[in-house]
C-alpha positions in Angstrom: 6.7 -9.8 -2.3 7.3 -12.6 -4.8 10.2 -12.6 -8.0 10.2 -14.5 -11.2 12.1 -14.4 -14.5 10.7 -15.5 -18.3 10.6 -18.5 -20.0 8.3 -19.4 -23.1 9.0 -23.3 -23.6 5.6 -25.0 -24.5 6.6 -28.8 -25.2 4.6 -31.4 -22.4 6.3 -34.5 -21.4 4.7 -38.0 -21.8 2.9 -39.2 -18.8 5.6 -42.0 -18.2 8.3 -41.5 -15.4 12.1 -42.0 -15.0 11.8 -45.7 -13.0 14.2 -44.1 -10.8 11.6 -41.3 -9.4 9.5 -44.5 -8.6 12.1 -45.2 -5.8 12.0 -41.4 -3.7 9.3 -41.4 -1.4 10.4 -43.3 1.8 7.2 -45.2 2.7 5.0 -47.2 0.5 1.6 -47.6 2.3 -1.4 -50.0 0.8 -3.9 -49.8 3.9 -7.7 -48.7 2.5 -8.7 -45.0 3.4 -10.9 -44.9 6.6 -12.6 -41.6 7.4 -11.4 -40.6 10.8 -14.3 -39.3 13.0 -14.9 -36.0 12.8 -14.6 -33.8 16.4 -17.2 -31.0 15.2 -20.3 -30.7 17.5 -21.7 -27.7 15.2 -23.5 -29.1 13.2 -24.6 -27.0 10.1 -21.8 -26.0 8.1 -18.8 -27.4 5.6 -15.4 -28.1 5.7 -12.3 -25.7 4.9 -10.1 -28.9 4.0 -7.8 -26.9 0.9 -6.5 -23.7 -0.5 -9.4 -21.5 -1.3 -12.3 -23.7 0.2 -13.8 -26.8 -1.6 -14.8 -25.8 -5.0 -11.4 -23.5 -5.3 -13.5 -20.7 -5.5 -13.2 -18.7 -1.9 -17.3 -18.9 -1.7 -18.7 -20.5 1.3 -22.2 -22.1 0.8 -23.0 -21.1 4.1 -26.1 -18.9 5.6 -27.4 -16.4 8.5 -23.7 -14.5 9.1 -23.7 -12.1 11.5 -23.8 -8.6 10.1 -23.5 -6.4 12.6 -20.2 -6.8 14.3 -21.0 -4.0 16.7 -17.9 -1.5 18.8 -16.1 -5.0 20.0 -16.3 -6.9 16.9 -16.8 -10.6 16.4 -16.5 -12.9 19.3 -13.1 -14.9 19.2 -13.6 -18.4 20.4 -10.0 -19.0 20.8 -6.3 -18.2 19.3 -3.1 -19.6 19.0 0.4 -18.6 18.5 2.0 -19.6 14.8 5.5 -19.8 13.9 6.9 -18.5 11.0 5.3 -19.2 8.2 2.4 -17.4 5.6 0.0 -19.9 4.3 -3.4 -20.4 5.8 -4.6 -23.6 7.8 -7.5 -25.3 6.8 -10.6 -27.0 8.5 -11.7 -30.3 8.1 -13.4 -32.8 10.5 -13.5 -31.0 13.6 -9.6 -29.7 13.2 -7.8 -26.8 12.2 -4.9 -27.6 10.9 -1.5 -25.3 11.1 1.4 -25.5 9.2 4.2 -23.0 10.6 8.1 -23.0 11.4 9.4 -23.3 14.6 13.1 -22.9 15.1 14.6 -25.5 12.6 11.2 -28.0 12.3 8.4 -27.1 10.1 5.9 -28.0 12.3 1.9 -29.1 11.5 -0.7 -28.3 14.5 -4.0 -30.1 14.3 -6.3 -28.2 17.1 -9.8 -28.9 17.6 -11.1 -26.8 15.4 -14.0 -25.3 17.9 -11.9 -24.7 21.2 -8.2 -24.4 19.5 -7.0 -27.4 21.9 -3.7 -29.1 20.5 -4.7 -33.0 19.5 -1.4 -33.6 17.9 1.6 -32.1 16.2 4.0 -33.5 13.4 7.4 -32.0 13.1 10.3 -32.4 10.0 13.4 -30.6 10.3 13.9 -27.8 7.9 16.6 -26.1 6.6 15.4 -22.7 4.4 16.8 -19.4 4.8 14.7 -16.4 2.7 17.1 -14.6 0.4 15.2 -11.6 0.5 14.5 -11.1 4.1 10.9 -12.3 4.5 10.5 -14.8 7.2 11.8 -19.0 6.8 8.5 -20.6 7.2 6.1 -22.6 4.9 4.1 -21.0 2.0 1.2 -23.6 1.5 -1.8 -25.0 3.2 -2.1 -28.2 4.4 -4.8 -30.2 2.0 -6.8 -32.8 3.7 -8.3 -36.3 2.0 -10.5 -38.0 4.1 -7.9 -39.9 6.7 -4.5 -38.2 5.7 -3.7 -34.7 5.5 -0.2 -33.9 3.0 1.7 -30.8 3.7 4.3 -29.1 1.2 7.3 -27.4 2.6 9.0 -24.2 1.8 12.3 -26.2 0.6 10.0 -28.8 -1.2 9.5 -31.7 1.4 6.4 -33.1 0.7 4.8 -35.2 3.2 1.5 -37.2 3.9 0.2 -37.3 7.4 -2.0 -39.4 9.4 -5.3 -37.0 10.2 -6.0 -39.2 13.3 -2.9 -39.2 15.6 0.4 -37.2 13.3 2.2 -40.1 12.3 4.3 -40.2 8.9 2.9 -42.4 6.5 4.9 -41.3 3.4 7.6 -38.6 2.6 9.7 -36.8 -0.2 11.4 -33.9 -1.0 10.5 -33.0 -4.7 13.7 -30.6 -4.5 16.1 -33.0 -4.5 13.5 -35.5 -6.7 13.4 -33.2 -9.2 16.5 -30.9 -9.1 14.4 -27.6 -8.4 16.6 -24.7 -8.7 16.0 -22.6 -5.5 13.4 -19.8 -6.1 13.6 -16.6 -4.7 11.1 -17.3 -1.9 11.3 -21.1 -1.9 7.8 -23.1 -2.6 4.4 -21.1 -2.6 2.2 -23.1 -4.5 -0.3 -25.0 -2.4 -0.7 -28.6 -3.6 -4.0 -30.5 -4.8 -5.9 -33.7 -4.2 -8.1 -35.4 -7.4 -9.5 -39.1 -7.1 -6.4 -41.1 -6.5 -3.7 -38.4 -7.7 -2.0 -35.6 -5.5 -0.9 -33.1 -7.8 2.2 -31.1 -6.9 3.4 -27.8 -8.9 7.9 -28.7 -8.6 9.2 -27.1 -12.0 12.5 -29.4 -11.4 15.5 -28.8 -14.0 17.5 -31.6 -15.6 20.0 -33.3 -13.6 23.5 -32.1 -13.5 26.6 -31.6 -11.0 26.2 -28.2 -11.1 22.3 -28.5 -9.9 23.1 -30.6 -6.6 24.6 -27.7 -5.4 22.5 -24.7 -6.8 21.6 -21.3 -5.0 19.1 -19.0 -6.0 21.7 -17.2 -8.3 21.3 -19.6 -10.7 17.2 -19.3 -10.9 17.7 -17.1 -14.0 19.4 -19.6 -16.1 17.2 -22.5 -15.2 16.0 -25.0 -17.5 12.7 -26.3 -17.0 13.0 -30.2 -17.2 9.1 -31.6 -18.0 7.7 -31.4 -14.4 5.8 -28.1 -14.3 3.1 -30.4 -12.3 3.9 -33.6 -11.0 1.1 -36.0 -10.2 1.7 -38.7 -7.1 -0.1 -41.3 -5.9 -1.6 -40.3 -2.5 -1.6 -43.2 -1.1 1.9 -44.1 -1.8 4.5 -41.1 -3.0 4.9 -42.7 -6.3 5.1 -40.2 -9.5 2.7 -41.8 -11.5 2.4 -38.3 -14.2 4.6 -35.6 -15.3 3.0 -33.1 -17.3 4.2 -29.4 -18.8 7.9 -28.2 -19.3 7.8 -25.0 -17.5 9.1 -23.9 -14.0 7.1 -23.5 -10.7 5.0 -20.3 -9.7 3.5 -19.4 -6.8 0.0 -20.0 -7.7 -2.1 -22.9 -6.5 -3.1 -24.8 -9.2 -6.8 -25.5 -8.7 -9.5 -28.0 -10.2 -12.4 -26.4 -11.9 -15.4 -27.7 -14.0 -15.4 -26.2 -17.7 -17.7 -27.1 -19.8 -19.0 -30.0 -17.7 -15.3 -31.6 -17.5 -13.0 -31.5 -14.6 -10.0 -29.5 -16.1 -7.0 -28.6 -14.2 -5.5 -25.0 -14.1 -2.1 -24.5 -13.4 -0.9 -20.6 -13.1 3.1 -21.6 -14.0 5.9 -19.1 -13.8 5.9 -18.7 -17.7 2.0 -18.7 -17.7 -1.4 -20.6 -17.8 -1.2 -24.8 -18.3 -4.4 -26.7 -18.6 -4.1 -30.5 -18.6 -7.3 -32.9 -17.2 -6.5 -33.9 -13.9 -7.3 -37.6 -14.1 -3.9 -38.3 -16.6 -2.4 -35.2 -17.5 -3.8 -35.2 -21.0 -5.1 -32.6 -23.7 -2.4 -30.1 -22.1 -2.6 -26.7 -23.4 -0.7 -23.5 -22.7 -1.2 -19.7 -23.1 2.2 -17.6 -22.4 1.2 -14.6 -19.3 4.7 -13.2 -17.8 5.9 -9.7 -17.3 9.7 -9.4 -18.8 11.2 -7.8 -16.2 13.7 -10.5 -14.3 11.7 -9.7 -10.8 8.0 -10.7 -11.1 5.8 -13.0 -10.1 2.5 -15.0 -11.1 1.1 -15.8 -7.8 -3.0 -15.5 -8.2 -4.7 -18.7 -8.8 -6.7 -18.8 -11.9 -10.7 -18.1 -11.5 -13.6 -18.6 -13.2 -16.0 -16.0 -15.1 -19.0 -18.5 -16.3 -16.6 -21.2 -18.3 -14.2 -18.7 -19.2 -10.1 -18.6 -17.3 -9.4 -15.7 -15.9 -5.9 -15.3 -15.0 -3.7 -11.7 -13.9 -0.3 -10.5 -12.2 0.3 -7.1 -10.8 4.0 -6.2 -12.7 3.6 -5.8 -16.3 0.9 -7.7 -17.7 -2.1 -7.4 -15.9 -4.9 -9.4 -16.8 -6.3 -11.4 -19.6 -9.8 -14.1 -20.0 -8.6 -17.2 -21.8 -11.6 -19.8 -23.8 -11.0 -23.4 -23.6 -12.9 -24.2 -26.8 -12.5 -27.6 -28.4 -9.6 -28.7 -26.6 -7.8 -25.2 -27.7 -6.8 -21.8 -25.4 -8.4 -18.7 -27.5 -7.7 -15.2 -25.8 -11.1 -12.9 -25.7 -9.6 -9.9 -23.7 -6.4 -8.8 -22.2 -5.1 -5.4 -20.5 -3.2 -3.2 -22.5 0.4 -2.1 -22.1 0.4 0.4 -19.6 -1.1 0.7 -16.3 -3.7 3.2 -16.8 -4.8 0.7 -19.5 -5.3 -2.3 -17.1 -8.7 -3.1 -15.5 -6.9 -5.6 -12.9 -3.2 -6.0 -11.4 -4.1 -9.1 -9.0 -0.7 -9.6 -6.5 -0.9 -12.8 -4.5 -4.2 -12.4 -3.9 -7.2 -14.9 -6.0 -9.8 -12.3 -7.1 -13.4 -13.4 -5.6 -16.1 -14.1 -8.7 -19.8 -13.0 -8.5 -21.2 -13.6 -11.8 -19.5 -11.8 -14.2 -18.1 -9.5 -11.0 -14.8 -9.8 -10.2 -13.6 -8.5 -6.6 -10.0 -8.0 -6.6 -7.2 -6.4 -4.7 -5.2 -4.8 -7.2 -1.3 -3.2 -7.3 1.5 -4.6 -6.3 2.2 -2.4 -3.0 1.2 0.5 -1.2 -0.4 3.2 -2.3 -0.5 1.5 -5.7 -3.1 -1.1 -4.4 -6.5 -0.7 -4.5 -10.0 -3.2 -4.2 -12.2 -2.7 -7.3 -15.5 -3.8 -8.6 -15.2 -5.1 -12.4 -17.6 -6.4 -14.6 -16.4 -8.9 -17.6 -19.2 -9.2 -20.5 -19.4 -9.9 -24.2 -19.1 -7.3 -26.8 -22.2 -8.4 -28.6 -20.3 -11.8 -29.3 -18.8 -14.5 -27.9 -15.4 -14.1 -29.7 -14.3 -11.2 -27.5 -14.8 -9.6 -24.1 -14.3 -6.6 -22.3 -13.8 -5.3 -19.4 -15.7 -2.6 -16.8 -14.2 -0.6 -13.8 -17.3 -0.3 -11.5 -15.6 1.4 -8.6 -12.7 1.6 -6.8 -11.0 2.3 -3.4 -8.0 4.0 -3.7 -4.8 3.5 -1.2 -5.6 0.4 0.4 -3.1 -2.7 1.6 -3.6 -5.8 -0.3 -6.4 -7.6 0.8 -7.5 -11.2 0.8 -11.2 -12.7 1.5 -13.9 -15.3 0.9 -17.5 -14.4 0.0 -20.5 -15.8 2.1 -24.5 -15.0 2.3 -24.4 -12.3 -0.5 -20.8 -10.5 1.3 -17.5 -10.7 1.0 -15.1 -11.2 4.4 -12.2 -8.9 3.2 -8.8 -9.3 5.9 -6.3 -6.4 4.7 -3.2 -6.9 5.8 -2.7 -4.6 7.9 -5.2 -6.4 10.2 -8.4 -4.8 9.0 -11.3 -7.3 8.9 -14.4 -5.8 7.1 -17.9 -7.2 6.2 -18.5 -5.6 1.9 -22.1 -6.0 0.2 -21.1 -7.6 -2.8 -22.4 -5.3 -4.9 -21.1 -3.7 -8.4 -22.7 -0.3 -8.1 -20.3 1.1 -4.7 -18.1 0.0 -2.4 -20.3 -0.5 1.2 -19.0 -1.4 4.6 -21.3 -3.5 6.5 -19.2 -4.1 9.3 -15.4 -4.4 10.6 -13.2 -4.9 13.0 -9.4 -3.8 13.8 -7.7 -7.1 14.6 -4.2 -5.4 15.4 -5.3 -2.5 17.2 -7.9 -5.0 19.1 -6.5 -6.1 22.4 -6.9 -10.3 23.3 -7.6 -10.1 27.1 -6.0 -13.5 27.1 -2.5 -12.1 26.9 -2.9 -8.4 26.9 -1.9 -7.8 23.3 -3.1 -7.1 20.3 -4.8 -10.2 18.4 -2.8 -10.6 15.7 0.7 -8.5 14.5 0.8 -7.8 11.1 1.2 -8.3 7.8 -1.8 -10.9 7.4 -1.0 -11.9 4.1 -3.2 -15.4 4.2 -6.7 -15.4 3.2 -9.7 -15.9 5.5 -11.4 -19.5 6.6 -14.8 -19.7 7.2 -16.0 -23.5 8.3 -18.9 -24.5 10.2 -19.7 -21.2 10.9 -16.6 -20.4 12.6 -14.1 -17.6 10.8 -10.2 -18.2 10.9 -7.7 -15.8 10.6 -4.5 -15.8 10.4 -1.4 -13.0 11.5 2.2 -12.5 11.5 2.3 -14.2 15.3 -1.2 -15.9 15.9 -4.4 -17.6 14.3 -7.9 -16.6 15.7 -10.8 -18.2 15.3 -14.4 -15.5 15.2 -18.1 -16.9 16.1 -19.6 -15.5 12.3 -22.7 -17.7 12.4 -24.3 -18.7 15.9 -24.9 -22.3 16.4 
């Protein structure tokens, strides 16, 4: 659903800041961080509180799911109506929290997270229209740090929230900051907490007349400007790092351990950046764009053992990138043509069992399919290679989390199924048909489609969300 276009610049920026990005946020807050009390009264179970779950890896560490979803399906607990919008909440102390559109505010919901009651609501006018057609709403998921809870807007206000009562505490928009050249779908790429530093993908563009009043027409002669990923303090709003000069994706950059250090991995529109999250240093870069003007990276990166594994769906396909020494080193990528490629991952983060990868891939109907494939070693370390174990032909793109030995797959054409992760055939345990399934509650079906936002699971409790509402399904019993 997503366009791009190619650049190949590979030069980083120092981590020191223009003094007069210091000045842009509009609050400067210096109170201590206070845990606000958590509202859950399940108590097995963790928290949901970012993109992709905790360890940016969709896997819950939860057990005892219910397998057998029987002719009515899961219980929902509650539901809710969204706006516009297509990212996923997230769960954290006791709260869902949902970021949607709602006539000209981009509004964040924090519900109690086991009854769907409202607690409070934040609202910041918006003005975002899609050039393509798709709806105006937000992109990201909220991402929640102990008391505060920051949000990132589809025109690029990014804002930190109380998590105990809404209030603003301190606000920018890294659009104007930064002098981002409108994208085709506005921002997509979900934001990320480390120790003191919030790091935000913005892929600004240097300063000029002409770029105070850019449109998305002028995307394919953008210039990338040193701000591929933007640390701030997140505390305060103030830019404390700058690191790679490449434009934004729509990837969620994500945190993983390699090698027993904390590296960061940043899917950018021109390809993979690797920095270490705690100052932006030892920055490496491997180019991964298709050619073609319309394309996208929008998959995060994953892990197979210590090895990156990063894919798009238009050109390129996939490819498994060592970080050895400091240095990027290629051991396998998909050939040239389609029928050459083991994966094509859209928007959708593949799910990692092992060396199994789990992985919705085409870029649309029928092209789309979920296979099974197994990375290994060719009898060395210096290359890899890829195995198709199966494949189900003609499916909608699918997202999911795995949990107790499954995966929780949401198509998104409303289909929730229960898979046995397992590489030797594709096995339903169980599913359900969330948008042929009427909710008694208001006589219609439970969500309208597309569901294009992956699946929660927290405390037992499974979120999903649709075109029009989120439900929340009873997955594990008290």
């Amino acid at each position: 659903m997503l366009v791009r276009f190619l650049i190949l610049a590979i030069f980083a920026l120092p981590t020191t800041c223009n003094s007069n990005l210091f000045a842009q946020s509009s609050a400067v807050d210096t109170t201590s961080s206070t845990k606000t009390p958590s509202l859950w009264t399940r108590t097995v179970g963790d928290d949901w509180p970012r993109m992709l779950g905790a360890q940016y890896d969709s896997t819950s560490r939860e057990k005892g799911i219910r397998k057998e979803w029987g002719s009515k399906g899961l219980e929902v607990v509650w539901a809710a109506k969204t706006g516009e919008g297509y990212g996923n909440g997230v769960a954290s102390q006791g709260r869902w929290f949902q970021f949607d559109r709602f006539g000209n505010v981009e509004r964040l919901s924090c519900h109690h997270a086991e009854t769907g009651e409202i607690v409070w609501t934040w609202e910041k006018p918006v003005v975002y229209s899609d050039a393509y057609g798709y709806n105006n709403g937000p992109r990201c998921s909220p991402v929640v740090d102990d008391d505060r809870v920051y949000v990132y807007g589809v025109n690029g206000t990014l804002a930190c929230v109380s998590v105990a009562d809404g209030k603003t505490i301190w606000e920018t928009n890294t659009s104007e900051q930064f002098h981002v050249i409108p994208s085709f779908f506005g921002v997509g790429a979900s934001p990320l907490v480390y120790g003191d530093l919030l790091w935000v993908m913005v892929g600004g563009s240097p300063e000029s007349k002409s770029s105070r009043f850019a449109t998305i027409n002028d995307l394919p002669y953008a210039k990338p400007n040193n701000c591929a990923m933007v640390a701030f303090a997140k505390r305060t709003g103030r830019v404390v790092h700058q690191v790679g000069d490449y434009l934004a994706s729509y990837s969620a950059p994500v945190v993983r351990q390699i090698d027993g250090q904390d590296v960061c991995l940043a899917f950018v529109r021109e390809g993979l950046l690797t920095f270490h999250p705690k100052d932006g240093s030892n920055r490496q870069f491997s180019p991964w764009r298709a050619s073609i003007l319309e394309s996208v990276n929008a998959a995060s990166p994953v892990l197979i053992g210590n090895k990156i594994l990063i894919g798009e769906t238009y050109e390129k396909g996939s490819c498994l990138i060592e970080l050895a020494a400091g240095k990027h080193k290629s051991l396998w990528a998909d050939g040239l043509t389609r029928k050459d490629q083991a994966m094509r991952p859209h928007w959708t983060t593949p799910l990692v069992d092992g060396n199994d990868v789990y992985v919705s891939s085409g870029r649309n109907e029928p092209d789309t399919d979920l296979r099974c494939v197994t990375l290994s070693p060719t009898g060395n370390t210096t290359a890899w290679s890829p195995t198709v174990r199966w494949t189900v032909r003609n499916r909608d793109r699918m997202t999911g989390l795995m949990v107790d030995g499954h995966l929780v797959m949401l198509g998104e054409s409303g289909i929730l199924q229960l898979l046995a992760a397992d590489n030797r055939s594709f096995r339903v345990i169980s599913e359900m048909d969330l948008a042929n399934t009427i909710d008694p509650r208001d006589n219609a079906p439970y969500i309208q489609t597309p569901s294009w936002a992956p699946p929660v699971l927290s405390h037992g409790l499974l979120y999903v969300r649709g075109a029009n509402k989120v439900i929340c399904l009873k997955l594990i019993e008290e």
